[in-house]
LUMGUTOR-82994 format. One record per atom (N, C-alpha, C, CB): z, y, x. Coordinates in steps of 0.05 Angstrom, whole numbers, padded with zeros to 5 digits, always signed. Glycine has a CB too. Layout:
residues N
ZYX
...
END
This chain:
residues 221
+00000-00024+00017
+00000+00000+00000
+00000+00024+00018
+00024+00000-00019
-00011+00046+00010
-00013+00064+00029
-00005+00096+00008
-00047+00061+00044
+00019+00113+00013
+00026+00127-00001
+00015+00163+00002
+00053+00120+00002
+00010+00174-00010
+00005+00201-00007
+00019+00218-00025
-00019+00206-00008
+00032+00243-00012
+00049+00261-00027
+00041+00283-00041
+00065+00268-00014
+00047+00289-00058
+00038+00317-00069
+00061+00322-00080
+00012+00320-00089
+00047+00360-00081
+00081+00374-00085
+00086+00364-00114
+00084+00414-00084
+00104+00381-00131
+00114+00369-00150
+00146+00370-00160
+00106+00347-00145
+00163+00360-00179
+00185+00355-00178
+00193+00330-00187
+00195+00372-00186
+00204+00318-00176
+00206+00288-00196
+00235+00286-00179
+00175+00253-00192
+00260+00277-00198
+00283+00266-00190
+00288+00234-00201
+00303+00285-00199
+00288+00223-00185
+00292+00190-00184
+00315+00176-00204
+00301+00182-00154
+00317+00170-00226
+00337+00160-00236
+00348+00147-00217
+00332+00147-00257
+00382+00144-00228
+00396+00135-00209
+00403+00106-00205
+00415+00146-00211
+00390+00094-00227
+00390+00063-00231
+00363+00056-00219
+00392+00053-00262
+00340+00068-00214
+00312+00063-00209
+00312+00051-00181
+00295+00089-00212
+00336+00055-00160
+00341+00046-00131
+00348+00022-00136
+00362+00061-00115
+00363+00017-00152
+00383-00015-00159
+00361-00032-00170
+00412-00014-00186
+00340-00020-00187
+00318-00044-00185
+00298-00045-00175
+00309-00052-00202
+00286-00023-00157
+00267-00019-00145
+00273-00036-00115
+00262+00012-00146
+00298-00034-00114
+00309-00038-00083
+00304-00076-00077
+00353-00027-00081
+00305-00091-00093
+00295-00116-00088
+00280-00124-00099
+00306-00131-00088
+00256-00110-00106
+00230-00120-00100
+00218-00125-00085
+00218-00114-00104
+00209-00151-00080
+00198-00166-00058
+00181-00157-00056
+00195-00190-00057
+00172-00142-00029
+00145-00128-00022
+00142-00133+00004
+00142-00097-00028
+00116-00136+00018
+00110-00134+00047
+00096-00111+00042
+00094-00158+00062
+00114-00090+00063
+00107-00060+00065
+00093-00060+00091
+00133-00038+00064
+00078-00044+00094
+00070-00042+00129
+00054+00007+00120
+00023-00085+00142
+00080+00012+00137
+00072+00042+00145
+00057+00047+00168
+00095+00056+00150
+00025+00061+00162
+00003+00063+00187
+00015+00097+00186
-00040+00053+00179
+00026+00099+00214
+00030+00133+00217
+00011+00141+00245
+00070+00143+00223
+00006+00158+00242
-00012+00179+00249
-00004+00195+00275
-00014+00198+00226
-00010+00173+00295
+00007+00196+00323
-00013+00206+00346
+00033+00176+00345
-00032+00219+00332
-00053+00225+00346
-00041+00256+00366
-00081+00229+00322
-00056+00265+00371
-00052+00298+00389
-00049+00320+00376
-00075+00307+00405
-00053+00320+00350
-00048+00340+00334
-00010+00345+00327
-00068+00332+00307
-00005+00314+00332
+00026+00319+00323
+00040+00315+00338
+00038+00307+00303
+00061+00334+00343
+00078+00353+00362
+00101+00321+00366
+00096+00392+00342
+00114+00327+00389
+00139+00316+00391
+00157+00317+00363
+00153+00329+00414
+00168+00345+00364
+00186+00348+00336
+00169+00341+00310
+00196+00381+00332
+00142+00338+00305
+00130+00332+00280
+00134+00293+00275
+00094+00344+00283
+00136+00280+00308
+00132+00252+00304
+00163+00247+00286
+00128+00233+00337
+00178+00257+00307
+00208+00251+00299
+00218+00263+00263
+00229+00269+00327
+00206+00273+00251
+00205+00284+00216
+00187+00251+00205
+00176+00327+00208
+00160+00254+00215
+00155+00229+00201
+00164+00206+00212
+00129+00225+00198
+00176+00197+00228
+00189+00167+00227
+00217+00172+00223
+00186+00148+00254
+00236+00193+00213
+00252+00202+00198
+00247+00203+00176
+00258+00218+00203
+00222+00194+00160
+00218+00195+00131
+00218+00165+00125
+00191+00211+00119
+00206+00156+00149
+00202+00128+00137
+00226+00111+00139
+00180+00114+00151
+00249+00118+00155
+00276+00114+00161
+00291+00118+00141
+00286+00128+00179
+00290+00142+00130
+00303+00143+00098
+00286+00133+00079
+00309+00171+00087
+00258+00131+00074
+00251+00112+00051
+00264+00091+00047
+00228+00103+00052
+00266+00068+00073
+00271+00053+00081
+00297+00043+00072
+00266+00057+00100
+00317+00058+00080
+00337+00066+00077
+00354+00058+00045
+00331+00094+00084
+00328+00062+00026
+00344+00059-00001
+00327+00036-00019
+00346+00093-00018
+00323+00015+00001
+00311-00012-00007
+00332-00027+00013
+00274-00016-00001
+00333-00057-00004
+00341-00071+00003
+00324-00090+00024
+00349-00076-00017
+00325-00094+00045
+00303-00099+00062
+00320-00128+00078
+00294-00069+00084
+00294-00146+00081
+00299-00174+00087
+00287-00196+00073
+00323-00179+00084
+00289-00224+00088
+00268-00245+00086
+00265-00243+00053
+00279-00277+00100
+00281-00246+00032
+00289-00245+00005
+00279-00215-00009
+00324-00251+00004
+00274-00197+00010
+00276-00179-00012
+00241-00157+00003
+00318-00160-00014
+00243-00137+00011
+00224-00115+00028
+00223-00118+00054
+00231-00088+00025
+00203-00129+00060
+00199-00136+00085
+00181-00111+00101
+00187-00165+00085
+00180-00096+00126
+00170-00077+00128
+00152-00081+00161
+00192-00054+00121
+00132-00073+00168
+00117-00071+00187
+00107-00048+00196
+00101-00085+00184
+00101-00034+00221
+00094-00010+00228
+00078-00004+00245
+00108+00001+00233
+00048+00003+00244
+00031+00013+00256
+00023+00040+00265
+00018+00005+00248
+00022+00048+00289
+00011+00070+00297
-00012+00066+00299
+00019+00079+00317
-00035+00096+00296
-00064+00098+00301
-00069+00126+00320
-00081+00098+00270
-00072+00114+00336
-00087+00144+00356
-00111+00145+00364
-00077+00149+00384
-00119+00133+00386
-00148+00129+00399
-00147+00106+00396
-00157+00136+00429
-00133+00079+00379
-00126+00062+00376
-00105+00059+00363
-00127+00055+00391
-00108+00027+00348
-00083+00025+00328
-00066-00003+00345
-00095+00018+00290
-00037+00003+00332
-00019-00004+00352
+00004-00023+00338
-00006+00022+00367
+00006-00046+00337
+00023-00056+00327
+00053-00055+00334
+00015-00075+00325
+00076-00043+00323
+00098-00042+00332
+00118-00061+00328
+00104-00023+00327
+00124-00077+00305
+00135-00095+00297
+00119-00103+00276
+00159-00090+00294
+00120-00133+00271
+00113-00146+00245
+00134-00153+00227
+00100-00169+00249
+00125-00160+00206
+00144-00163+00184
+00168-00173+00183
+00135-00174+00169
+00162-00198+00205
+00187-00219+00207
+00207-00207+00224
+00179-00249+00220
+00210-00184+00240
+00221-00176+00271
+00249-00163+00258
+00198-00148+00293
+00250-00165+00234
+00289-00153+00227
+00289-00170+00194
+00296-00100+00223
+00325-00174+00207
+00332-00190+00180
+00348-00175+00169
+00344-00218+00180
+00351-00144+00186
+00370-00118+00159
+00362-00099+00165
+00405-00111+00156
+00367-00071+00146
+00362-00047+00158
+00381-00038+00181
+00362-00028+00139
+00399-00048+00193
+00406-00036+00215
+00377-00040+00238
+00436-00052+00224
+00376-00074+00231
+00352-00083+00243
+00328-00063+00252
+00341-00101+00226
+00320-00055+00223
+00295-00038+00220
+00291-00018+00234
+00291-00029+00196
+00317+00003+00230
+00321+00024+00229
+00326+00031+00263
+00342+00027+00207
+00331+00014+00269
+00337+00012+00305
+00309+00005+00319
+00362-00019+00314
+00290-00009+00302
+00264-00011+00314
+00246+00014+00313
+00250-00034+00302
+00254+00027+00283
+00239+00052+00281
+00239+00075+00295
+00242+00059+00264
+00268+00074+00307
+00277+00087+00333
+00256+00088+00361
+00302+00073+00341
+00248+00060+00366
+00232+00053+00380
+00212+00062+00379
+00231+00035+00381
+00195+00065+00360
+00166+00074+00360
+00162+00093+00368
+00154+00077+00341
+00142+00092+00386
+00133+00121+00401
+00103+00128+00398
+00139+00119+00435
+00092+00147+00402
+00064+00155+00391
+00037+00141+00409
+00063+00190+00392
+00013+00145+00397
+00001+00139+00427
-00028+00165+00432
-00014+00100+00426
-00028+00186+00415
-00040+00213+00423
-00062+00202+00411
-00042+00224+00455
-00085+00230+00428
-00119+00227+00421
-00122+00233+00398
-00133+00198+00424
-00150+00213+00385
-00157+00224+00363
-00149+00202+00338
-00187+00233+00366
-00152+00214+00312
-00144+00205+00280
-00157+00186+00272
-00149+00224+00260
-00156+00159+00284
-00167+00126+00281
-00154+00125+00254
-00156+00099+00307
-00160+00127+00235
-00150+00115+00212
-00163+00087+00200
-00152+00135+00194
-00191+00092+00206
-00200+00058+00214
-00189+00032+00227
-00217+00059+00231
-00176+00048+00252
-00175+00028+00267
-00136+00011+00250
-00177+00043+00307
-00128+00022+00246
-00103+00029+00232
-00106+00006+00205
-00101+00066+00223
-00127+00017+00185
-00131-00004+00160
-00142-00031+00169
-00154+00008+00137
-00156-00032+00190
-00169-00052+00194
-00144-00080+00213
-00197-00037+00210
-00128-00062+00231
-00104-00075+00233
-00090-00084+00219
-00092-00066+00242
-00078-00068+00189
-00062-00078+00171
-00072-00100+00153
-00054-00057+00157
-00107-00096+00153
-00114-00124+00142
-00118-00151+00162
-00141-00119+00128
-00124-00150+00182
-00131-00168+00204
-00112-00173+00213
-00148-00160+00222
-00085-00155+00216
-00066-00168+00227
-00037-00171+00225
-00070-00163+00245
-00037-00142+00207
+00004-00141+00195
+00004-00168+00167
+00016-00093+00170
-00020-00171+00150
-00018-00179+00132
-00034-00215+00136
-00029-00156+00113
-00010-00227+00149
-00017-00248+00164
+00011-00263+00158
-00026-00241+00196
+00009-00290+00157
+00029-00311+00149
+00047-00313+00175
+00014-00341+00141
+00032-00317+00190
+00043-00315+00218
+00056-00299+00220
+00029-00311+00236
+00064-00269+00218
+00069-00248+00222
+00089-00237+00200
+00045-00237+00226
+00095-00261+00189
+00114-00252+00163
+00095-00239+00134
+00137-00225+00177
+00075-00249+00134
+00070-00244+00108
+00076-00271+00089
+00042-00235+00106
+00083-00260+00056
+00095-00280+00039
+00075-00288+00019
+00121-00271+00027
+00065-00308+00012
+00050-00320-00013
+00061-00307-00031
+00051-00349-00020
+00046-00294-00048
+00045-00286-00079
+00062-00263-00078
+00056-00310-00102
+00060-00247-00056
+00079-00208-00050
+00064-00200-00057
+00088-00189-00021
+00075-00176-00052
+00057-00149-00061
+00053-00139-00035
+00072-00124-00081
+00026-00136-00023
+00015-00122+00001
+00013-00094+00001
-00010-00131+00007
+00035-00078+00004
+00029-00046+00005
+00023-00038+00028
+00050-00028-00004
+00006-00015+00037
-00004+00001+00062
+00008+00030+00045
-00045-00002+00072
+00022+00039+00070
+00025+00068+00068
+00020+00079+00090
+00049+00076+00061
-00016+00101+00092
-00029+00118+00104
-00009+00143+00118
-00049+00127+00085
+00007+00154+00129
+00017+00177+00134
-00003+00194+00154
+00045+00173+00144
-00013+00220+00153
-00029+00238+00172
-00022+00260+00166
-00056+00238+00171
-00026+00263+00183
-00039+00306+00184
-00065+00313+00185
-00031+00326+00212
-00090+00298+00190
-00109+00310+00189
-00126+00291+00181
-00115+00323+00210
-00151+00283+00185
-00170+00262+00184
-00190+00243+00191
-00176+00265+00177
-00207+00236+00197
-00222+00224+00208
-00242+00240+00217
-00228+00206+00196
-00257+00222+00243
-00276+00243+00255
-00306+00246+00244
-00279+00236+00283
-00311+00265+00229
-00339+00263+00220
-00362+00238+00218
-00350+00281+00236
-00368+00231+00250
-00373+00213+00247
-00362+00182+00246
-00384+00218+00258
-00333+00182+00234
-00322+00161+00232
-00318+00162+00202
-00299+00157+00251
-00325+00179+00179
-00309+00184+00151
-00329+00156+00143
-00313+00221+00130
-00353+00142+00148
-00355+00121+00134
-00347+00098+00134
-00370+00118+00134
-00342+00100+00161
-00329+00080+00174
-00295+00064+00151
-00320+00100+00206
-00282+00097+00161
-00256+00087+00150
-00258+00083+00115
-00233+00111+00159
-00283+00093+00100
-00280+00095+00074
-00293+00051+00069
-00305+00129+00058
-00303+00038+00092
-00309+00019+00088
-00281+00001+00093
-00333+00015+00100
-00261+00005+00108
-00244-00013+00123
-00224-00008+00099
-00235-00005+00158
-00224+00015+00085
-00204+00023+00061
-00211-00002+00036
-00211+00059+00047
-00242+00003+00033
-00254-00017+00006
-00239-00044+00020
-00300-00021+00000
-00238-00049+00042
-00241-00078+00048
-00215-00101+00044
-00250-00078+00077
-00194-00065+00052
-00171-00070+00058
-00153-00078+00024
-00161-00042+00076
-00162-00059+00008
-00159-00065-00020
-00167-00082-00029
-00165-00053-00035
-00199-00093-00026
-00205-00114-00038
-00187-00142-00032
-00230-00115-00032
-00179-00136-00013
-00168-00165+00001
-00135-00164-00008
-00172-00164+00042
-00141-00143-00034
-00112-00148-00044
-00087-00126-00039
-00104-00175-00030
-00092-00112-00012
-00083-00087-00004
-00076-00066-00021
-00098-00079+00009
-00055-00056-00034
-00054-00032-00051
-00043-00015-00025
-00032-00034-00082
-00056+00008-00028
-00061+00026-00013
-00052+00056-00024
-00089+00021-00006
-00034+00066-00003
-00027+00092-00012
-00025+00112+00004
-00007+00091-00023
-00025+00133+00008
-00032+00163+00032
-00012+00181+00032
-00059+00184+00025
-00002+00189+00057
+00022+00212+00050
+00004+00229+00060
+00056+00212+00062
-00007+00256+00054
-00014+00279+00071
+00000+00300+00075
-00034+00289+00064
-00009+00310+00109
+00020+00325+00113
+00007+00358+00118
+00042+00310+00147
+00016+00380+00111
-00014+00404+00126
-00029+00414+00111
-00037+00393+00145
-00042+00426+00120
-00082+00446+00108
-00103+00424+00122
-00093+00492+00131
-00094+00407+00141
-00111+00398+00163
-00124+00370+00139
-00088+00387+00199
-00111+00359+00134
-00120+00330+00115
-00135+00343+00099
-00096+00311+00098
-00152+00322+00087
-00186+00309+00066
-00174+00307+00044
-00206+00275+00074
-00164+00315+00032
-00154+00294+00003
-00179+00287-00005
-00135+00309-00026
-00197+00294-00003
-00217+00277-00011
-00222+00245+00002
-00238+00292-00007
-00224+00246+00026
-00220+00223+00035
-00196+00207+00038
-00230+00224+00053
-00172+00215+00027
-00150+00201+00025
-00151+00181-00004
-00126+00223+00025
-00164+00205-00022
-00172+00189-00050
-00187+00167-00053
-00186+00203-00067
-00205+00171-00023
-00232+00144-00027
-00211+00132-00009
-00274+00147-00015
-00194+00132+00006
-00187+00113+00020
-00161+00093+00000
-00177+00127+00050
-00146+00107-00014
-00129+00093-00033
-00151+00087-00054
-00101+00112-00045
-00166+00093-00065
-00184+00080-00091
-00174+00107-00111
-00171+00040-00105
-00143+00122-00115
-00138+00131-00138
-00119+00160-00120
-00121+00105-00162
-00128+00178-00141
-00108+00205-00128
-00081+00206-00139
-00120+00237-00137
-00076+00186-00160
-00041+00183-00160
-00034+00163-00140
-00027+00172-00190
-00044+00152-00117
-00028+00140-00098
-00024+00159-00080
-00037+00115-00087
-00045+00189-00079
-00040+00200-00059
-00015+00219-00058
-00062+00212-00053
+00006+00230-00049
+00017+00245-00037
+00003+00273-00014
+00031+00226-00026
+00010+00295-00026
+00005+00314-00005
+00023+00336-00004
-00021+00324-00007
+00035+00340+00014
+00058+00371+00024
+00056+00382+00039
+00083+00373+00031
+00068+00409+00045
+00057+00432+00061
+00056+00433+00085
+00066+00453+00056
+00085+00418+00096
+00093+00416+00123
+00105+00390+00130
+00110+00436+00129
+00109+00390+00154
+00128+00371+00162
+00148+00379+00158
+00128+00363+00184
+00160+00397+00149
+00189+00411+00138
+00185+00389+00113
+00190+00453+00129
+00167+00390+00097
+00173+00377+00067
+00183+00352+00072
+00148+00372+00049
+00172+00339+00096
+00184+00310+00088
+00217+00305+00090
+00169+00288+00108
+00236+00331+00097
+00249+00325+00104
+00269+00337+00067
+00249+00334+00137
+00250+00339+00049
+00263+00343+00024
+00266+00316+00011
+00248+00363+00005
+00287+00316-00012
+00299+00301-00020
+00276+00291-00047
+00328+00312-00023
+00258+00313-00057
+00247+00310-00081
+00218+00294-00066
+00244+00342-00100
+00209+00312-00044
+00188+00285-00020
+00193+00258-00027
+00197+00284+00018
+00218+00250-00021
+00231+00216-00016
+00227+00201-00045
+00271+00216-00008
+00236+00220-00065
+00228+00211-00084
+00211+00204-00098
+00234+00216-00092
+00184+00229-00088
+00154+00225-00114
+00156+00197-00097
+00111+00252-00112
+00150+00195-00067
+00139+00167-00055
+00153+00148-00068
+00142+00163-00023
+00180+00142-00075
+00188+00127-00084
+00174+00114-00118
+00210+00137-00079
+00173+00139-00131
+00164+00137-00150
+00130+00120-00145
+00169+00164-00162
+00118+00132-00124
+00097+00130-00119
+00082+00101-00120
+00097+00141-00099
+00105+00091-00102
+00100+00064-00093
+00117+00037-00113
+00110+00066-00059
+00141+00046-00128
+00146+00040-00152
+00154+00040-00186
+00150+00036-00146
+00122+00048-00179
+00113+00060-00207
+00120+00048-00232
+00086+00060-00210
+00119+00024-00224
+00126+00005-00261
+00161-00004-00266
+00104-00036-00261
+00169+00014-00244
+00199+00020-00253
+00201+00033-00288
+00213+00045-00229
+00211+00014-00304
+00208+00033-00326
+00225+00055-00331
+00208+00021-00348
+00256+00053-00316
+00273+00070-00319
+00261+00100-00314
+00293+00062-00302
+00242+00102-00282
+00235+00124-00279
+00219+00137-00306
+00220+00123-00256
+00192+00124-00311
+00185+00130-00344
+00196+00147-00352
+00190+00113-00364
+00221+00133-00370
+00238+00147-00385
+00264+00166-00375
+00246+00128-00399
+00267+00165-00346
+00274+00195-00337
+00266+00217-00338
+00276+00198-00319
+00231+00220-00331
+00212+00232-00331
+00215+00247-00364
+00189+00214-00322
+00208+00233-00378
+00204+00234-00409
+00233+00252-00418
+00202+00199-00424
+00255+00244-00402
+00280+00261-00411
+00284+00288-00397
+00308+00245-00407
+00273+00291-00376
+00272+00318-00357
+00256+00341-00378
+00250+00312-00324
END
C-alpha cells in the first residue's frame, strides 16, 4: 500500500486504534532519500513512520512492516520478518540512513514487488500487501513512464498502493497514476506537517479505511 497526504482535518476515533491496530497487514514504507532531502528533513520522515508505527500492534500475528529506501537506487533495509515488536521496529528505523542522488521511484515499486513482498522475506498468504510511497518530489521526466508501469504492475500483483507527498516539488498527478486513486494520496506543505498530529491521522485513516468507527466519527464531527 502506498499512502499520500493531503491537508484536511480528520480526528481519529479513539476506538479506531484498538481495531485498526491488529490487522494483519504486510506494510512495506518506500521513502524517498534522494538529494533533495536535507539531513533534518530525513529525520521528520522516518519520525513519521516511527509514530505511525507506533499505534499498531506490530508482529508475526498482527502488522508486519518492511522499509525501503530509493535514491539512485532502491535499498532494502529490513524485511518483514527482522522484528517481533515495536521496540524491535522502532530501533531498526533508527538505523536507516539515506542513500542521495536522484528520485528512483521505480526502482523502489519494483523492489517492493520483486522483493519485500516475498514468502521468504516474511510475507503471509492471504494479507493485505500495502506500499506506502513517501517523497518530496518526482520522477525524472524521462523516467515518469517508467514508474507509471512498475506502479500498474505493482497493484496488479495485488499491491494496494498509497503516496504521502511532502512540498510544491511533488506530481500529484503522477502520485494518482502511481496509487490508481487520489483518495490513497496524501499531500502537505512541509516537512513541518508531518510532524502534526491531524497528518498521523488522515494516513491512518488512509490506509484504514473500512474501519467503520472512523465513518461514523466523521459523520458526528
Amino acid at each position: 500500500m502506498i499512502v499520500l497526504v493531503r491537508s484536511g482535518t480528520f480526528v481519529l476515533h479513539a476506538r479506531c486504534l484498538s481495531v485498526a491496530a491488529c490487522a494483519k497487514t504486510d506494510l512495506a514504507f518506500l521513502i524517498d532519500s534522494s538529494r533533495s532531502v536535507t539531513a533534518d528533513e530525513w529525520t521528520k520522515m522516518t519520525s513519521f513512520v516511527s509514530r505511525f508505527v507506533g499505534d499498531l500492534t506490530t508482529g508475526p500475528d498482527c502488522v508486519r512492516v518492511s522499509v525501503v529506501t530509493f535514491g539512485d537506487k532502491p535499498k532494502m533495509h529490513f524485511n518483514l520478518r527482522a522484528h517481533d515488536s515495536l521496540q524491535d521496529l522502532q530501533a531498526l528505523l533508527k538505523d536507516v540512513g539515506r542513500n542521495r542522488h536522484t528520485t528512483d521511484i521505480a526502482g523502489g515499486l519494483q523492489m517492493a514487488r520483486n522483493t519485500v513482498f516475498k514468502w521468504s522475506r516474511g510475507d503471509r498468504s492471504g494479507v493485505p500487501n500495502v506500499c506506502v510511497v513517501m517523497t518530496d518530489g518526482q520522477s525524472a521526466p524521462w523516467d515518469k513512464t517508467n514508474t507509471r508501469a512498475k506502479a500498474r504492475e505493482a497493484r496488479n500483483a495485488g499491491i494496494e498502493v498509497f503516496a504521502v507527498g511532502v512540498g510544491s516539488a511533488v506530481d500529484a498527478t503522477e502520485l494518482n497514476d502511481i496509487t490508481g486513486s487520489s483518495d490513497h494520496v496524501v499531500l502537505v506543505n512541509s516537512f513541518n506537517s508531518l510532524g502534526d498530529q491531524s497528518t498521523l491521522s488522515r494516513l491512518h485513516r488512509a490506509v484504514f479505511s473500512k474501519c467503520t468507527l472512523c465513518s461514523v466519527s466523521e459523520k458526528m464531527m
